[in-house]
C-alpha positions as a printed NumPy array, in Angstrom:
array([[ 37.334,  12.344, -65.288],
       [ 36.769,   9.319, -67.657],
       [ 33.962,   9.317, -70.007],
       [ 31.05 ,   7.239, -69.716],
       [ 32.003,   4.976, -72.26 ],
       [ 35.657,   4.045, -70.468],
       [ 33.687,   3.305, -67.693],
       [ 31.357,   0.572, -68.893],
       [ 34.862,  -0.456, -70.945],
       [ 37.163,  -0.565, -68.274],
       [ 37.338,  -3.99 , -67.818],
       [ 38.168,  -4.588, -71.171],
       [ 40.838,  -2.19 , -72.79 ],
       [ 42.674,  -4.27 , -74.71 ],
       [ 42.423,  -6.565, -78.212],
       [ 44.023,  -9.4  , -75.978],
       [ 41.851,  -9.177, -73.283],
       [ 38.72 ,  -9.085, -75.323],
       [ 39.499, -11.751, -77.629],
       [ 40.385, -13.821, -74.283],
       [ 36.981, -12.97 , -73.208],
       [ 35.61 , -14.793, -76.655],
       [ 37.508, -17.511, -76.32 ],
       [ 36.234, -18.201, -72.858],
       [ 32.89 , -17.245, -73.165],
       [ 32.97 , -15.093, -70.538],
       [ 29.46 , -14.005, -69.788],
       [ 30.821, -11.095, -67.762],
       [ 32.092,  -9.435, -70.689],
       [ 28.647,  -9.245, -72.391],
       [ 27.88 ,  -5.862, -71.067],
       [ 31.524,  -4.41 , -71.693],
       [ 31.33 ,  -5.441, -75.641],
       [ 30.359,  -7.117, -78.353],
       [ 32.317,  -9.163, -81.292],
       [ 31.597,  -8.871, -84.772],
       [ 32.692, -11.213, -87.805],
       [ 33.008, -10.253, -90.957],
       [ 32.708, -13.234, -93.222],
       [ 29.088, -14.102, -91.596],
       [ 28.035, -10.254, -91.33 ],
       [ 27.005, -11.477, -87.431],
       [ 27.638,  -9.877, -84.33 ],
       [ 27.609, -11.419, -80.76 ],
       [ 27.979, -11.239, -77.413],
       [ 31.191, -12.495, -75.618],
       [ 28.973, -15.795, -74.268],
       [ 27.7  , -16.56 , -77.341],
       [ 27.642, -20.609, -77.379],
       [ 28.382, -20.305, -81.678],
       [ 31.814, -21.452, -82.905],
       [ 34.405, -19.929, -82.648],
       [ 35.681, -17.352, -85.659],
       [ 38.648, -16.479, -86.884],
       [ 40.73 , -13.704, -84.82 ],
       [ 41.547, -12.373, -88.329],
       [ 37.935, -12.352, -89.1  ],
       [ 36.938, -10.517, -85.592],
       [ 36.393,  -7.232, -84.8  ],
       [ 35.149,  -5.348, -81.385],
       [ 32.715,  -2.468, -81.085],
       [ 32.002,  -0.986, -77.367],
       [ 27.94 ,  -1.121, -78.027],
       [ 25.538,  -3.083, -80.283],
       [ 24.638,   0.149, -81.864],
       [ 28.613,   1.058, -82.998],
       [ 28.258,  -2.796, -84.402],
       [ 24.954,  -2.326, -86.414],
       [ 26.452,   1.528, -87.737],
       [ 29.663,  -0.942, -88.819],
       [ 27.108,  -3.165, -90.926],
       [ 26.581,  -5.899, -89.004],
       [ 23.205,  -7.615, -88.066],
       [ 22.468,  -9.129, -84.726],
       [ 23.   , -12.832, -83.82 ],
       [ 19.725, -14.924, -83.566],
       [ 21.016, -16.808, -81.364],
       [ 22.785, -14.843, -78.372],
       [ 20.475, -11.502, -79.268],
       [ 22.774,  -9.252, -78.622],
       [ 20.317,  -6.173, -78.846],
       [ 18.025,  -7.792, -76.803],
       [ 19.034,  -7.795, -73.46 ],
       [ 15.722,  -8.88 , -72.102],
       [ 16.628, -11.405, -68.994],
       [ 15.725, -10.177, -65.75 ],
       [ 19.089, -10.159, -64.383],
       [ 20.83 ,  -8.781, -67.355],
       [ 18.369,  -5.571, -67.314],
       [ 18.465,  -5.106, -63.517],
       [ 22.935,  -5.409, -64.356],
       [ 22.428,  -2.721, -67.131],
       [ 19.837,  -0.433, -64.916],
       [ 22.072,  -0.802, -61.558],
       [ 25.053,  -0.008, -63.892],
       [ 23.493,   3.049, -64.88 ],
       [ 22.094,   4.422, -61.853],
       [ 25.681,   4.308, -60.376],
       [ 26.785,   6.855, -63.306],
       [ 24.092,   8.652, -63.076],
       [ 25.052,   9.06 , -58.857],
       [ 28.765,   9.366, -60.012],
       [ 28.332,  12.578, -62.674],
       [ 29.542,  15.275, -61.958],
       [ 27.211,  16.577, -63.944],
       [ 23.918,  15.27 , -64.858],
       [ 24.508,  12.992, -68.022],
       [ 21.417,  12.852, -71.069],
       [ 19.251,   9.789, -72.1  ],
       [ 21.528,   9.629, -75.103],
       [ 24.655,   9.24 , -73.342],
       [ 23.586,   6.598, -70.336],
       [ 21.974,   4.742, -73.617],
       [ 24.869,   4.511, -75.406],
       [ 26.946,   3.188, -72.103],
       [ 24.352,   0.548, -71.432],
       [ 24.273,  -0.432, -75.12 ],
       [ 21.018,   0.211, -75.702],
       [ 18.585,   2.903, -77.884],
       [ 17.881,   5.78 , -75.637],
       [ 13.631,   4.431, -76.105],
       [ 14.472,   1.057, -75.175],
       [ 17.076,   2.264, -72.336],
       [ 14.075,   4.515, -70.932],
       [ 11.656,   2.172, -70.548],
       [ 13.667,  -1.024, -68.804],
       [ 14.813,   1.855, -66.454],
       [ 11.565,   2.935, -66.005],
       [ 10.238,  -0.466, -65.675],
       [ 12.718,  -1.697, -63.099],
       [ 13.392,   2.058, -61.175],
       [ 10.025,   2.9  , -61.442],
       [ 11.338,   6.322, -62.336],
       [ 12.495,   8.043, -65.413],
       [ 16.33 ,   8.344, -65.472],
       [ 15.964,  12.214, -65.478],
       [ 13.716,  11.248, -62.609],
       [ 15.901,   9.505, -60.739],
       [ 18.777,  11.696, -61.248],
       [ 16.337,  14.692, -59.711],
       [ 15.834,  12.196, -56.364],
       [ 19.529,  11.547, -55.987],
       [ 20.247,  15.351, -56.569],
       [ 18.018,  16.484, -53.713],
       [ 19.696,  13.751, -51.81 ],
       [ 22.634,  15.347, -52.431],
       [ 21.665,  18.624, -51.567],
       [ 20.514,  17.803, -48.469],
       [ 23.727,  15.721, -47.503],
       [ 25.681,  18.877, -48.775],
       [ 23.566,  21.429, -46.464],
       [ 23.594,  19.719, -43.574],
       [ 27.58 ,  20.227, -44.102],
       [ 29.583,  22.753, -42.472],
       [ 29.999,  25.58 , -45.581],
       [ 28.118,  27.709, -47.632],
       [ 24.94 ,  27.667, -49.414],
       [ 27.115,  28.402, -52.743],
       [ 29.469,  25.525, -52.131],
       [ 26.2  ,  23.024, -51.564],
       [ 24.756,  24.232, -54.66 ],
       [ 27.441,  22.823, -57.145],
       [ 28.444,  20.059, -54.604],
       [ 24.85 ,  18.596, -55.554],
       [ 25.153,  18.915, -59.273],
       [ 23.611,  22.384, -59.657],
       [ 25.263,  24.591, -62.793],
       [ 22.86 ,  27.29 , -61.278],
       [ 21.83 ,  29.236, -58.34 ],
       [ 18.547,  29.856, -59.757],
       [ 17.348,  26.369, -60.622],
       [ 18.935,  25.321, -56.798],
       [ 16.769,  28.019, -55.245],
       [ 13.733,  27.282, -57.902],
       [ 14.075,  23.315, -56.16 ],
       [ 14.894,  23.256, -52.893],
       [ 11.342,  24.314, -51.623],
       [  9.792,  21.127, -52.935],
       [ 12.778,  18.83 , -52.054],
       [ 13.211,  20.352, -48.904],
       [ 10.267,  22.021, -47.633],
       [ 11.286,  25.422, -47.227],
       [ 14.364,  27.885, -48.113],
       [ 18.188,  26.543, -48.368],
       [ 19.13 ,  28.908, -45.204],
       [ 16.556,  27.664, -43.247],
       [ 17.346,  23.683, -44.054],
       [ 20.934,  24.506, -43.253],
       [ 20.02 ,  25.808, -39.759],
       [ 17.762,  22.936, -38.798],
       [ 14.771,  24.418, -40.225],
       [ 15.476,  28.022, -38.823],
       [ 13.599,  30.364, -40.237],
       [ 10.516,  28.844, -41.177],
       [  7.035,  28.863, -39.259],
       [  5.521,  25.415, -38.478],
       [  2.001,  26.23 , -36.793],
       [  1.058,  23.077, -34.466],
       [ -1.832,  22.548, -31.906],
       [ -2.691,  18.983, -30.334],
       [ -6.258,  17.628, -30.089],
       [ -8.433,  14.39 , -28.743],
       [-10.239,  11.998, -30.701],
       [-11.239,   8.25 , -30.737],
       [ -7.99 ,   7.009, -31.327],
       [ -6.371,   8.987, -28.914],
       [ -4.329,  12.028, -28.438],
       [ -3.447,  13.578, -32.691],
       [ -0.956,  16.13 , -33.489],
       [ -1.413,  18.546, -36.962],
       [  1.097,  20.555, -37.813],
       [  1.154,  22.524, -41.068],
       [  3.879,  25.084, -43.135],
       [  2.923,  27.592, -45.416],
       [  2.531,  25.248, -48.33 ],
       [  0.024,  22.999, -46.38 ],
       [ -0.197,  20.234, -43.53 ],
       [  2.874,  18.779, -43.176],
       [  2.015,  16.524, -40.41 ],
       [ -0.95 ,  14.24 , -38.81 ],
       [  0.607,  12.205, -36.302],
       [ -1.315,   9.871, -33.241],
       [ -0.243,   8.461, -30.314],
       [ -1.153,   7.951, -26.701],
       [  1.124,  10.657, -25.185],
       [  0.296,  14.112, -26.799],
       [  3.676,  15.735, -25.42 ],
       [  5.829,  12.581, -26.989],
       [  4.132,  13.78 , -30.33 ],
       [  5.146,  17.319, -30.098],
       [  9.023,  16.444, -28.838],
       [  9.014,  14.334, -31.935],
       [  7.657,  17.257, -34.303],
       [ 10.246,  19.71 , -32.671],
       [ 13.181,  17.208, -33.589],
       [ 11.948,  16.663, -37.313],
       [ 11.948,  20.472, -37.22 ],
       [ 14.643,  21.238, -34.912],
       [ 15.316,  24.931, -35.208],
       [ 11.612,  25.914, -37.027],
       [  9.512,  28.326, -35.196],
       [  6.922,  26.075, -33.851],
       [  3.842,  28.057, -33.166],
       [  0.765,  26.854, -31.369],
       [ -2.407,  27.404, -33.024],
       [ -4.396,  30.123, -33.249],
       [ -8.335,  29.698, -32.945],
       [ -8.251,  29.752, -36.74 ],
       [ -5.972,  26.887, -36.752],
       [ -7.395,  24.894, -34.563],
       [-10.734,  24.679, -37.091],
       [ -8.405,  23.536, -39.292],
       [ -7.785,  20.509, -36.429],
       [-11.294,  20.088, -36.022],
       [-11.525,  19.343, -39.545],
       [ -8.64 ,  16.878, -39.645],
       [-10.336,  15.06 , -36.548],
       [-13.395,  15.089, -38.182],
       [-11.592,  13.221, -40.974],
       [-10.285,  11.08 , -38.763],
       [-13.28 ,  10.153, -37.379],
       [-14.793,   9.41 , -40.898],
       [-12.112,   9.024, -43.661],
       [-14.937,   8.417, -46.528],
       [-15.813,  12.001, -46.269],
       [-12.537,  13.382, -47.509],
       [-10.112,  16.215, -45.99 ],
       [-10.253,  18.758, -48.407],
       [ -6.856,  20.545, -47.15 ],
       [ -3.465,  21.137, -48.736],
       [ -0.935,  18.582, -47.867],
       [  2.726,  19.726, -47.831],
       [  4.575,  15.449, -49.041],
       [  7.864,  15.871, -48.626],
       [  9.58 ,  12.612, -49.597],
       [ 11.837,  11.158, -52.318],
       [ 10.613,  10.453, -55.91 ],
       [  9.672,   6.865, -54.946],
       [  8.257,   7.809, -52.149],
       [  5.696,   9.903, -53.581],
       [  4.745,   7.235, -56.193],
       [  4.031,   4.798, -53.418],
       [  2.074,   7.876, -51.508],
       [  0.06 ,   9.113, -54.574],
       [ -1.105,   4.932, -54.816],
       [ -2.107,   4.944, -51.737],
       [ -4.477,   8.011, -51.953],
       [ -6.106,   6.222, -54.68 ],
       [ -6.892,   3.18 , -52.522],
       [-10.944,   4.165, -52.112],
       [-11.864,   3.653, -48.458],
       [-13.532,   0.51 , -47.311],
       [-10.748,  -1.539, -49.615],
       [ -7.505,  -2.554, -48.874],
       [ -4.461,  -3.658, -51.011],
       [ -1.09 ,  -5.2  , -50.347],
       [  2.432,  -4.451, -50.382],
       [  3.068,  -6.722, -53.033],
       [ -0.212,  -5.162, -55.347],
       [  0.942,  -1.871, -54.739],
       [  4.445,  -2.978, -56.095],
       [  2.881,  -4.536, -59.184],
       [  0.993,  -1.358, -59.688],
       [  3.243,   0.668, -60.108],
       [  5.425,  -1.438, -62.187],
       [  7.837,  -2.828, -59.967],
       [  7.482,  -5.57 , -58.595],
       [ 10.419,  -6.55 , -56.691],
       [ 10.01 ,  -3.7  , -54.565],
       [  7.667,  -4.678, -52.462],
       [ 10.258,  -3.478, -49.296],
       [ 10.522,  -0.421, -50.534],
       [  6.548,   0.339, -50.751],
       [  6.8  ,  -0.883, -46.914],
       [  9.484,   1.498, -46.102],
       [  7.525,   4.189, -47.875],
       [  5.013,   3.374, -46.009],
       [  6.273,   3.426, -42.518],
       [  7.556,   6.706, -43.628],
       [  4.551,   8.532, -43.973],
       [  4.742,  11.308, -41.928],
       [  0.671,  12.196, -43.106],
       [ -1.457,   9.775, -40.39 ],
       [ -5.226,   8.416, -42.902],
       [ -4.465,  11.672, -45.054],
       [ -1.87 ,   9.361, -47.065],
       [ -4.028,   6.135, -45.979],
       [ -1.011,   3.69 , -45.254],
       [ -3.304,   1.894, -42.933],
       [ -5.338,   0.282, -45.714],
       [ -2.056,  -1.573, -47.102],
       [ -1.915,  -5.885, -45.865],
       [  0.174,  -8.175, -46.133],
       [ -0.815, -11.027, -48.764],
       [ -2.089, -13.154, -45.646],
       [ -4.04 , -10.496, -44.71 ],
       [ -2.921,  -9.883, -41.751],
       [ -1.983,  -6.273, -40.101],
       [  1.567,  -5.391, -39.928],
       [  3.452,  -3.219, -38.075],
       [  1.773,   0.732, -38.066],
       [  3.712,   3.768, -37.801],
       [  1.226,   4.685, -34.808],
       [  0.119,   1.214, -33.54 ],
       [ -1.723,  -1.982, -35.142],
       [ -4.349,  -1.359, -33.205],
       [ -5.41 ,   1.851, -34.434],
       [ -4.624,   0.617, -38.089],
       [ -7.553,  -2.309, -37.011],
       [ -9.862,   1.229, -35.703],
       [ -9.8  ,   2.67 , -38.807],
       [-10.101,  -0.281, -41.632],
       [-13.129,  -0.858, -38.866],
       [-14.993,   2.458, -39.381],
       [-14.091,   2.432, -43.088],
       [-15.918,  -1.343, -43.142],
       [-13.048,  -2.486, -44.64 ],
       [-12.937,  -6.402, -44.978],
       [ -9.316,  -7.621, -44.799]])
């Protein structure tokens, strides 16, 4: 398996080819190497518009880091350690995102830094601020992705644990509730195995489903059919052992509708999120929308630092499996108008209504 480094160098191996890349000021090459010259004590990138040295006088180091341990100071002009365009850091964080995805083995801070060419505080926080998550992070959301790609497999349980990047059982088992939402086994078999207690109930929007695991509620779903809601719940679950409520649960219901009804007062109940790292960023925003206000997609990407993702907030959004308990319904678009619902526009307009929300 190559190393990290040959990676980000594999388009430049060679003397020749680098020095080819100087001479052309190829701006490609910036994030493969860098040039240093030792009669001016300078080092640059590939693109850099200065004149052109000596090849005697030239020498190559993989990272502006090897070049600054060589001696060399950074050029003022083509700032070399500074990779601060837009484009160049979204280059540099897509770059490292696909190592991270292609490891066999989950790589440090140190080691995607020195790929990128960057310090490992500087790397963390362009990732940070592009990703909105922490490489480690990221590499956690891409892992359970893994594992759940892996498990849904035909094979064992063992073979899906180092097939996702796990060097142990125990720290698989430790993570696979929370990414997954119950036990390995039961995942494998379509959720077989685990309980998920259910019961359908009326209220002013119509016919709501609640469904809830051990860990907490792990659905509030609405609609105008109350069997289409409970053939939906048994094929996000399709082997669980869906249980209707007891009496006991069913006050639980009453509670939900009563939230329902009146979002201001709070719910008071454990929720069981199950969602990717992003996805629970975009959810935890939304519970601190207060009732009565709304934001937009494009806020809500801004808030939490990213925002050029404003499709992704909407996709988390219409993936909210948690009906006014994760309050999706108070998120606009920047006209103000009401876009698509995950259980109708209409409703969405009910409760920004009862909440005396002005849009």
């Amino acid at each position: 398996m190559p190393t990290v480094k040959n990676t980000i160098e594999r388009s430049y191996l060679t003397g020749t080819e680098r020095w080819a890349a100087v001479i052309d000021r190829e701006k490609n090459a910036d994030d493969a190497f860098v040039y240093s010259v030792k009669t001016t004590g300078v080092y640059c990138r590939p693109s850099c518009p200065a004149r052109l040295a000596r090849r005697e006088n030239v020498a190559f180091h993989p990272t502006p880091k090897d070049a600054e341990r060589a001696g060399f100071r950074a050029c003022k002009r083509c700032k070399p350690n500074d990779p601060s365009a837009p484009g160049e850091q979204a280059a540099m964080v897509a770059k490292a995102c696909k190592l991270i995805e292609d490891a066999e083995e989950p790589l440090s801070l140190d080691a995607l830094a020195e790929a990128i060419g960057m310090s490992p505080f500087h790397f963390h926080r362009v990732f940070k601020s592009i990703t909105g998550l922490t490489p480690k992070a990221y590499a956690t959301a891409h892992r359970a992705k893994r594992m759940q790609e892996e498990l849904s497999r035909r094979g064992t349980v063992t073979s899906a644990i180092y097939n996702s990047g796990f060097n142990s059982n125990g720290r698989f088992y430790a993570e696979s509730p929370k990414r997954l939402g119950m036990k390995p086994t039961e995942f494998k078999a379509g959720g077989s195995g685990a309980t998920i207690r259910f019961a359908v109930g009326e209220c002013s929007l119509g016919s709501i489903l609640v469904a809830a695991s051990d860990l907490g509620i792990c659905s509030i779903a609405m609609g105008d059919d109350p069997n289409k809601l409970v053939r939906e719940l048994q094929e996000r679950f399709a082997n669980a052992k869906l249980i209707g409520g007891d009496k006991k649960f069913e006050r639980m219901v009453a509670r939900v509708i009563a939230f329902v009804e009146n979002p201001s007062a709070g719910l008071g109940l454990p929720l069981h999120v199950q969602g990717t790292a992003f996805q629970q960023r975009v959810w935890k925003a939304l519970r601190e929308i207060p009732s009565g206000t709304t934001s937009t997609y494009s806020e809500l990407a801004q808030k939490l630092g990213q925002p050029g993702a404003t499709r992704a907030v909407a996709g988390a959004c219409a993936a909210n499996n948690l009906a006014v308990a994760i309050p999706c319904h108070r998120v606009v678009r920047t006209d103000g108008s009401l876009s698509g619902y995950r259980w109708g526009v209409e409703r969405k307009k009910k409760l920004l209504d009862s909440e005396g929300a002005r849009v």
